[in-house]
C-alpha positions in Angstrom: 2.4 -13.1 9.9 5.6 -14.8 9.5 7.4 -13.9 5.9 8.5 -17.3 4.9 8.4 -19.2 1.2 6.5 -22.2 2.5 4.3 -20.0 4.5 3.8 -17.8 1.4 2.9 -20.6 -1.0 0.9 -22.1 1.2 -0.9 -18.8 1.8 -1.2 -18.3 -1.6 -2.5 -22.0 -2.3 -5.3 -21.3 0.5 -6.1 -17.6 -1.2 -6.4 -19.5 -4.5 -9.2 -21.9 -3.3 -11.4 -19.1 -1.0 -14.1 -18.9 -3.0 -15.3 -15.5 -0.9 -11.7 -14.1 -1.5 -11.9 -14.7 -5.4 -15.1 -12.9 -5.4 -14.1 -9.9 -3.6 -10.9 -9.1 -5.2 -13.2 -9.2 -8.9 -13.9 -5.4 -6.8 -10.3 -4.4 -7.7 -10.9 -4.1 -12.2 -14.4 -2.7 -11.4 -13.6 -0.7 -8.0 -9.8 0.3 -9.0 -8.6 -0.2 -12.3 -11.5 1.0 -14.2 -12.0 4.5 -12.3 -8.0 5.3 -12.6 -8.3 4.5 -16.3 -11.4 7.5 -16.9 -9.5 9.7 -14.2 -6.3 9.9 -16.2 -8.0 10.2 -19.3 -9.9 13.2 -18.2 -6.7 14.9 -17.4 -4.5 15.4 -20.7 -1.7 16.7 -18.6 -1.2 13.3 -16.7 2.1 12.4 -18.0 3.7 16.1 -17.6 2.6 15.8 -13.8 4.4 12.2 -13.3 7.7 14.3 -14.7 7.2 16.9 -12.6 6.5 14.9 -9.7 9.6 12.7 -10.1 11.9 15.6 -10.9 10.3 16.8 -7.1 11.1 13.8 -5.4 14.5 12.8 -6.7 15.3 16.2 -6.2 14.2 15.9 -2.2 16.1 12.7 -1.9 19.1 14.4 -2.8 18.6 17.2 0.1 16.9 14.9 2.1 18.5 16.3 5.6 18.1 20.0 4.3 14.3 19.3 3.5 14.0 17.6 6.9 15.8 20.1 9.2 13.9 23.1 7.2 10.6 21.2 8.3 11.2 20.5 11.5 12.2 24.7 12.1 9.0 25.3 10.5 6.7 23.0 12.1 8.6 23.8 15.6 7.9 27.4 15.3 4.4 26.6 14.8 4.3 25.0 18.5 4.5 21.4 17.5 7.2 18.9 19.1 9.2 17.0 16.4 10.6 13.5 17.2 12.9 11.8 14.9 12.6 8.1 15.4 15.3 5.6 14.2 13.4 2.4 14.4 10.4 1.4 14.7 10.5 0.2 18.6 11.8 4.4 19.5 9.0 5.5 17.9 6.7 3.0 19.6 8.1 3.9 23.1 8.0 7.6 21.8 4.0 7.2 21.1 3.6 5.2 24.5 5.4 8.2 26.6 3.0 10.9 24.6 0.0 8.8 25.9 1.5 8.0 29.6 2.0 11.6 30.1 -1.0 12.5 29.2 -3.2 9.6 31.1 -4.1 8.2 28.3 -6.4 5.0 28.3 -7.9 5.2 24.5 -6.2 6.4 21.3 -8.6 7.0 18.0 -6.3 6.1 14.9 -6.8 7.5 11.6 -5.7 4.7 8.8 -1.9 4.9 8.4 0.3 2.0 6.7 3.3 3.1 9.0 1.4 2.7 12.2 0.8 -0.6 11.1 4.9 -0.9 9.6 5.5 0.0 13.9 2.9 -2.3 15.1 1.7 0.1 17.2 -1.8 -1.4 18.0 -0.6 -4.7 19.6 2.4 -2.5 21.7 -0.4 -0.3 23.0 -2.9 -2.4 24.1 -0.1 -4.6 25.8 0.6 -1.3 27.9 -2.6 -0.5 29.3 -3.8 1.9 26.1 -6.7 1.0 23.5 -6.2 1.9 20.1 -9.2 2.4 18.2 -9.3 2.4 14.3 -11.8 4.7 13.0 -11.8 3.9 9.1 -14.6 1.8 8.6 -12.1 -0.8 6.6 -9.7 -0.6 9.2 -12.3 -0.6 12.2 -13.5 -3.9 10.4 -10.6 -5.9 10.0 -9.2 -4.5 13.8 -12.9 -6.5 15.0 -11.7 -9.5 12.6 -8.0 -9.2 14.2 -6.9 -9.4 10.9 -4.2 -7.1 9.2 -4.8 -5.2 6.3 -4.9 -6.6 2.9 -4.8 -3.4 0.7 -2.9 -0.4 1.7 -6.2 2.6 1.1 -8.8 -0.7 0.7 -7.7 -2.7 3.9 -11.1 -4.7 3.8 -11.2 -5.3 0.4 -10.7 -9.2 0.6 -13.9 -9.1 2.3 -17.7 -9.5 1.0 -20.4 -7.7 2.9 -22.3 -10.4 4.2 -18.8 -11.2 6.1 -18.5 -8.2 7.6 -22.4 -8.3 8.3 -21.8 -11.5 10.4 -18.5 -9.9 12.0 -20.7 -6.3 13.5 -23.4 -9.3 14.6 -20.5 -11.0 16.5 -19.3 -7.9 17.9 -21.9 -5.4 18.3 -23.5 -7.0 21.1 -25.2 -3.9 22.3 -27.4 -3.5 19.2 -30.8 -6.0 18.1 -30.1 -9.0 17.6 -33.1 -8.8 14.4 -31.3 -5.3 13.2 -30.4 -5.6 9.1 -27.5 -5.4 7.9 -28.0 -5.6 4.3 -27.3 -2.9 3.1 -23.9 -0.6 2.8 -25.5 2.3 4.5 -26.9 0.3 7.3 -23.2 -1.1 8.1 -21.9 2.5 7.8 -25.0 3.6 10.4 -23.6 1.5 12.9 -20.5 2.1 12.9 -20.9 5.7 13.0 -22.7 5.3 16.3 -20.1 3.0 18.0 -16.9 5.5 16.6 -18.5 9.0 17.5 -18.5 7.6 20.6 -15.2 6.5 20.6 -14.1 10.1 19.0 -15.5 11.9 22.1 -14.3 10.1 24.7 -10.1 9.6 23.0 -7.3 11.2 24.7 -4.7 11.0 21.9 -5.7 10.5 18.0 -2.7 9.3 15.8 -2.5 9.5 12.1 0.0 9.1 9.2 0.9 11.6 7.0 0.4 11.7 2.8 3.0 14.6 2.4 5.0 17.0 4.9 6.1 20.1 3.5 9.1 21.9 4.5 7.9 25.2 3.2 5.3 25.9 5.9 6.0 23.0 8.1 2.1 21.0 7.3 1.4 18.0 7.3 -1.2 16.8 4.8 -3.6 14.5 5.1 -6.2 13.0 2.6 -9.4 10.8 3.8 -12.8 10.1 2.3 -14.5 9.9 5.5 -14.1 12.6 7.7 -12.7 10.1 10.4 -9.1 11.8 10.4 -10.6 15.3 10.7 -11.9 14.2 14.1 -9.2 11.8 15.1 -6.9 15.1 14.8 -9.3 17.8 16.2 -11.3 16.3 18.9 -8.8 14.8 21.3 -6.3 16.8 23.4 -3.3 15.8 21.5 -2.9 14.9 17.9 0.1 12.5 17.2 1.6 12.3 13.3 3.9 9.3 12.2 5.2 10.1 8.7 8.2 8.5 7.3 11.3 10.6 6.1 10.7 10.0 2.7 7.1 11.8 2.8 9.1 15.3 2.8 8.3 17.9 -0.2 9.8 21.2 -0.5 6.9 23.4 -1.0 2.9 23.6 -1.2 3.1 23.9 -5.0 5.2 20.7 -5.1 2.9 19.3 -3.1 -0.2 20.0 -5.0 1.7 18.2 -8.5 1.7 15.0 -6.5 -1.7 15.5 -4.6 -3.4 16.1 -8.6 -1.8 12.5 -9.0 -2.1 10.6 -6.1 -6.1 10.1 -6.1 -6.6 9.9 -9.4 -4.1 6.5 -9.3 -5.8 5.7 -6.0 -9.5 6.0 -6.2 -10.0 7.4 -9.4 -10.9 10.6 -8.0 -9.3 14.1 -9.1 -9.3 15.0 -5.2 -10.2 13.4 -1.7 -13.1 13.9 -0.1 -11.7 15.3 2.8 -8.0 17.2 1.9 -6.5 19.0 5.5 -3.4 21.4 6.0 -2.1 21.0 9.4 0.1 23.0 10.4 0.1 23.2 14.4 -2.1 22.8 17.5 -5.3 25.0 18.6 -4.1 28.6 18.4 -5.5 31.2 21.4 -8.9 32.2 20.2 -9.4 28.7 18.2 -12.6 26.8 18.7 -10.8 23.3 17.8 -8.4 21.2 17.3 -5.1 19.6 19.8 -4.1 21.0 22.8 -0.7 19.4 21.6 1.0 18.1 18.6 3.9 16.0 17.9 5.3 14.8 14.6 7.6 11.4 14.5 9.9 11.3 12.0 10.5 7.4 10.9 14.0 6.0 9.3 13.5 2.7 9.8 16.1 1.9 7.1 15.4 4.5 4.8 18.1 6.3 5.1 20.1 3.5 3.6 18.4 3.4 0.7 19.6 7.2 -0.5 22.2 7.1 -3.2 21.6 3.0 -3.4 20.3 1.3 -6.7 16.9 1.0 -4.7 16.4 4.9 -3.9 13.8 5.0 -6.6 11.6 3.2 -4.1 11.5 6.1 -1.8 9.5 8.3 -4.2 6.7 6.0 -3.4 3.3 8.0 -2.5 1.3 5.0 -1.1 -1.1 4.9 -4.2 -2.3 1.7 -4.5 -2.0 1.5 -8.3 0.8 -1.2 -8.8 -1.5 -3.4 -6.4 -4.6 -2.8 -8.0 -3.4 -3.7 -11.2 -1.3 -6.7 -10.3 -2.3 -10.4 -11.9 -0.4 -12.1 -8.5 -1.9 -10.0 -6.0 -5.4 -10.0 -7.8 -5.9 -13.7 -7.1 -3.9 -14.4 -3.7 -5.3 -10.8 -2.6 -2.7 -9.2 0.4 -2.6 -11.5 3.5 -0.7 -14.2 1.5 2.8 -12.1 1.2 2.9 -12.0 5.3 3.9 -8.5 5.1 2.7 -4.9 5.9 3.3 -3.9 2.2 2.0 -5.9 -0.1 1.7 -6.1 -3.9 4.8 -5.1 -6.5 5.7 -2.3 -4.5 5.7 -4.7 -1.3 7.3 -7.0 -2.8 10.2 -4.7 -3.6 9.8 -2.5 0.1 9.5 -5.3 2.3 13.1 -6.5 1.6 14.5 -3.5 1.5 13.0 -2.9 5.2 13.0 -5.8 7.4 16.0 -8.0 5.3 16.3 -9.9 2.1 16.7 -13.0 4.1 13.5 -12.9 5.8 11.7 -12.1 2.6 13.0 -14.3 0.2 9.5 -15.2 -1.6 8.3 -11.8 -2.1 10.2 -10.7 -5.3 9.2 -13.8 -6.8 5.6 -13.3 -6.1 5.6 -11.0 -10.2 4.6 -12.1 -13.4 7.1 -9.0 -14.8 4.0 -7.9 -17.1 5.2 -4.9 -16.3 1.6 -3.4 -15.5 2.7 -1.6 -11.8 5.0 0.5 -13.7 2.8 1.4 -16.2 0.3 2.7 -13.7 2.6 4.1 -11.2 2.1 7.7 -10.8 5.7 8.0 -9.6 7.2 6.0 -12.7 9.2 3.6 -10.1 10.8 1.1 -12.2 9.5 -1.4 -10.1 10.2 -4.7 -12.3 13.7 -3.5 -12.2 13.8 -3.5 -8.7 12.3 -6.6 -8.6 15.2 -8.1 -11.0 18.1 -6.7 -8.5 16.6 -8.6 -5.8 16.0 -11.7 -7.2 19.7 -11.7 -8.9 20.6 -10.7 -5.1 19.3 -13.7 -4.0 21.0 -15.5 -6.5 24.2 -14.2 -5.8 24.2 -15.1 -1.9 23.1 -18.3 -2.4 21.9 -21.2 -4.7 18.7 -20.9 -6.1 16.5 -24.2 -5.8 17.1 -27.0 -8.5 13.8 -26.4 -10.1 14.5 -22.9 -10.5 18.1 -23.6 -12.1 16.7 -25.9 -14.1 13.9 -23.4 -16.3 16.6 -20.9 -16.3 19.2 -23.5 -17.6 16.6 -24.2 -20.0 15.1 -20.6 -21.2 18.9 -19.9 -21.7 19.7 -22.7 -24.1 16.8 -21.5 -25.6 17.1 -18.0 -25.8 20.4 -18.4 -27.7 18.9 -20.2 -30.4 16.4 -17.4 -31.2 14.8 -19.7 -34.1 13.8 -23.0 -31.4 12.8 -19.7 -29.1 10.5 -18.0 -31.3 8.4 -21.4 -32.7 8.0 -22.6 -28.7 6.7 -19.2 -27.7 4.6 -19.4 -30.7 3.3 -22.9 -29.4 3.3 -21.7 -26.0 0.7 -18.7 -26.5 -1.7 -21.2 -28.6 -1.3 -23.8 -25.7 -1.9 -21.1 -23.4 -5.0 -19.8 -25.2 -6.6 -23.5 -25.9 -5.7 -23.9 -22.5 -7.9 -21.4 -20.6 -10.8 -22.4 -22.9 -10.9 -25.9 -22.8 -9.4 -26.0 -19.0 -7.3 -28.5 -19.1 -3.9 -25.9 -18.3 -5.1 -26.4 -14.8 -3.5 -29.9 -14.8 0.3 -28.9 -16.0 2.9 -29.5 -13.1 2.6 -26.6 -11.1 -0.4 -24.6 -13.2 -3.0 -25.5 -10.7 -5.0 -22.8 -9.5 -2.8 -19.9 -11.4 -3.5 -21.9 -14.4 -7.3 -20.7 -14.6 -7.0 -16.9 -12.9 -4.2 -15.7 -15.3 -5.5 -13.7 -17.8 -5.1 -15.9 -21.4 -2.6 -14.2 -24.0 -4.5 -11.7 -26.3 -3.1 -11.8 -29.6 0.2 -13.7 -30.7 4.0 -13.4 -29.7 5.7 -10.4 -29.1 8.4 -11.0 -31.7 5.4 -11.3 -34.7 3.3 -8.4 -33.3 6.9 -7.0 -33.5 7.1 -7.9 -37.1 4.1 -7.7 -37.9 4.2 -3.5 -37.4 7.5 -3.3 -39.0 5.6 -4.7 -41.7 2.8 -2.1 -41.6 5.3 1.1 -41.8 5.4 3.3 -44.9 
């Protein structure tokens, strides 16, 4: 999808008036946000583990090559072939040579957000290789051609009787009277369709969660099994981790593993958590004749020591989507990106240009809610600020847009006229989203009547009003 502002607001305008969409993403408070909420209660020392995680990371950014060429010893040693890939089309041609040399016609992919940063699907099937995905929301949305939406719930903008109609239209071998009503009937079949696949794979491919330089493993996390298989059953296993994944030792890595599913799923571990630390050994029952580990850049290297390095300490959580008032009604496919949400928003910029990105840092509220749940504590709103005063900086912002902040600034200096039409906007706000009639203020429309209404009053006399309270 083309990252463009008229494509986004469009997108956005379309997600607003899905009626399916709106109803699938209600999945995100009750699937998402409620879970990581009883998850991080359960575990007091939450907020000791984000310190100790950050302190981790920042310090593995700062000995980034060290941590790297340490891993790379280790993981060689072990018998595996490290390849460190600049961009993303060497480590597409890097993943095509793999397969060619090994005959490969089909290629079983565990779920991985940097496969689909590399485009790797579309590249391989255009050279005589079939990818298969063999997560269930991947495998869906891959029968839908559609990219994900979510980055660990890629289906999520989906409702079951869609995907029900989608394993009809696809499925051609099965009855045509079967039922698919149920969760565990759609599971069923798919099962039978992707065992096959598992058995008959050349090459499986997965991403990585976390590499560590101590023993040379990479780890990987899954709730379905499917990456056990994609890495054990064909003859060679291929990882594609991003430089930034790198943590110094297993202990490190456990701190961010004790966070990373609780802010994902809600849960205190994966199903499914896997050490790998080389191919089948002599004597071994399973696992890959061969290994290779690509190593991405990708523009990540010129993020170290830049006002945007924060960013790298990014574990692929989810949380900052899942708790997101903008993505929560326009859902992923409307920013046109592989990264979606706040932390998309930021990443995607950062990555492929500003220029090409333009809308996405203006696609936040700045409630502030993705860095309250961020596991990593990535000051993400800040991030958000540099790039939209960036944007300002190379080039004039639209008339509209000087215009409110022309207007907020005249305001803002008079902090009496400020205060009484904040005041008047929270109780128009409020009356607004009960009586409905918000929906028809220039440019309200449909964000008018998803946005939650404001609890409460202002925060200058909530301000006041506990300065008041204080012994």
């Amino acid at each position: 999808m083309e990252i463009t502002s008229n494509a986004f607001r469009e997108r956005s305008a379309r997600a607003l008036k899905d009626a399916d969409l709106q109803d699938a993403l209600k999945n995100l408070k009750r699937g998402f946000q409620e879970k990581r909420t009883h998850a991080v209660a359960r575990l007091p020392e939450f907020s000791d583990l984000q310190d100790r995680a950050v302190a981790i990371k920042d310090h593995t950014l700062g000995l980034l090559d060290f941590y790297l060429e340490r891993f790379e010893s280790k993981v060689e040693a072990n018998g595996v072939r490290v390849h460190r890939c600049g961009t993303n089309e060497e480590a597409r041609e890097t993943i095509l040579s793999i397969c060619k040399d090994v005959g490969a016609r089909t290629v079983v992919k565990a779920k991985s957000m940097i496969t689909e940063e590399i485009a790797i699907n579309d590249f391989l099937n255009a050279n005589g290789v079939e990818p298969v995905e063999t997560d269930l929301g991947e495998y869906i949305i891959q029968l839908r051609k559609e990219p994900p939406s979510h980055i660990i719930a890629p289906a999520i903008h989906l409702k079951r009787g869609q995907i029900a109609d989608t394993f009809r239209q696809r499925h051609a071998d099965f009855s045509p009277d079967r039922s698919l009503d149920a969760p565990r009937e759609l599971v069923d079949e798919a099962r039978q369709i992707m065992r096959r696949r598992f058995l008959s794979a050349d090459v499986g491919i997965s991403g990585a969660n976390l590499l560590v330089a101590e023993t040379g493993s990479v780890v990987l996390l899954s709730n379905e099994g499917n990456i056990d298989l994609a890495r054990t059953l064909p003859r060679v296993h291929i990882v594609i981790a991003s430089i930034e994944k790198i943590v110094p030792t297993l202990l490190d890595a456990s701190v961010i593993l004790r966070l990373l599913s609780r802010s994902a799923t809600g849960q205190e571990a994966a199903t499914y958590t896997s050490f790998v630390s080389g191919p089948r050994r002599p004597g071994e029952v399973d696992g890959p004749e061969a290994f290779h580990v690509l190593l991405l850049d990708n523009g990540r290297s010129a993020l170290l020591k830049s006002e945007f390095e924060d960013m790298l300490r990014c574990i692929r959580c989810g949380a900052c989507l899942n708790h997101c008032p903008v993505y929560g009604v326009t859902g992923g496919h409307a920013y046109g990106a592989v990264y979606t949400g706040p932390m998309g928003a930021v990443l995607t910029p950062l990555l492929e240009g500003r220029e090409r990105a333009v809308p996405l840092p203006n696609a936040s509220t700045f409630c502030g809610r993705c860095e309250e749940v961020c596991p990593m504590r990535i000051p993400l709103v800040s991030l958000l600020r540099r790039l939209r005063e960036g944007q300002a900086r190379a080039g004039s912002p639209p008339l509209l847009a000087r215009l409110s902040l022309g207007l907020w600034a005249f305001c803002a200096r008079r902090p009496a006229l400020y205060h009484g039409l904040a005041r008047l906007g929270v109780a128009f706000a409020r009356r607004g989203r009960r009586r409905g009639f918000l929906r028809v203020w220039p440019r309200a429309g449909g964000w008018g009547g998803r946005f939650p209404a404001p609890e409460g009053t202002t925060f200058q006399a909530a301000f006041r009003g506990q300065r008041k309270r204080r012994p």
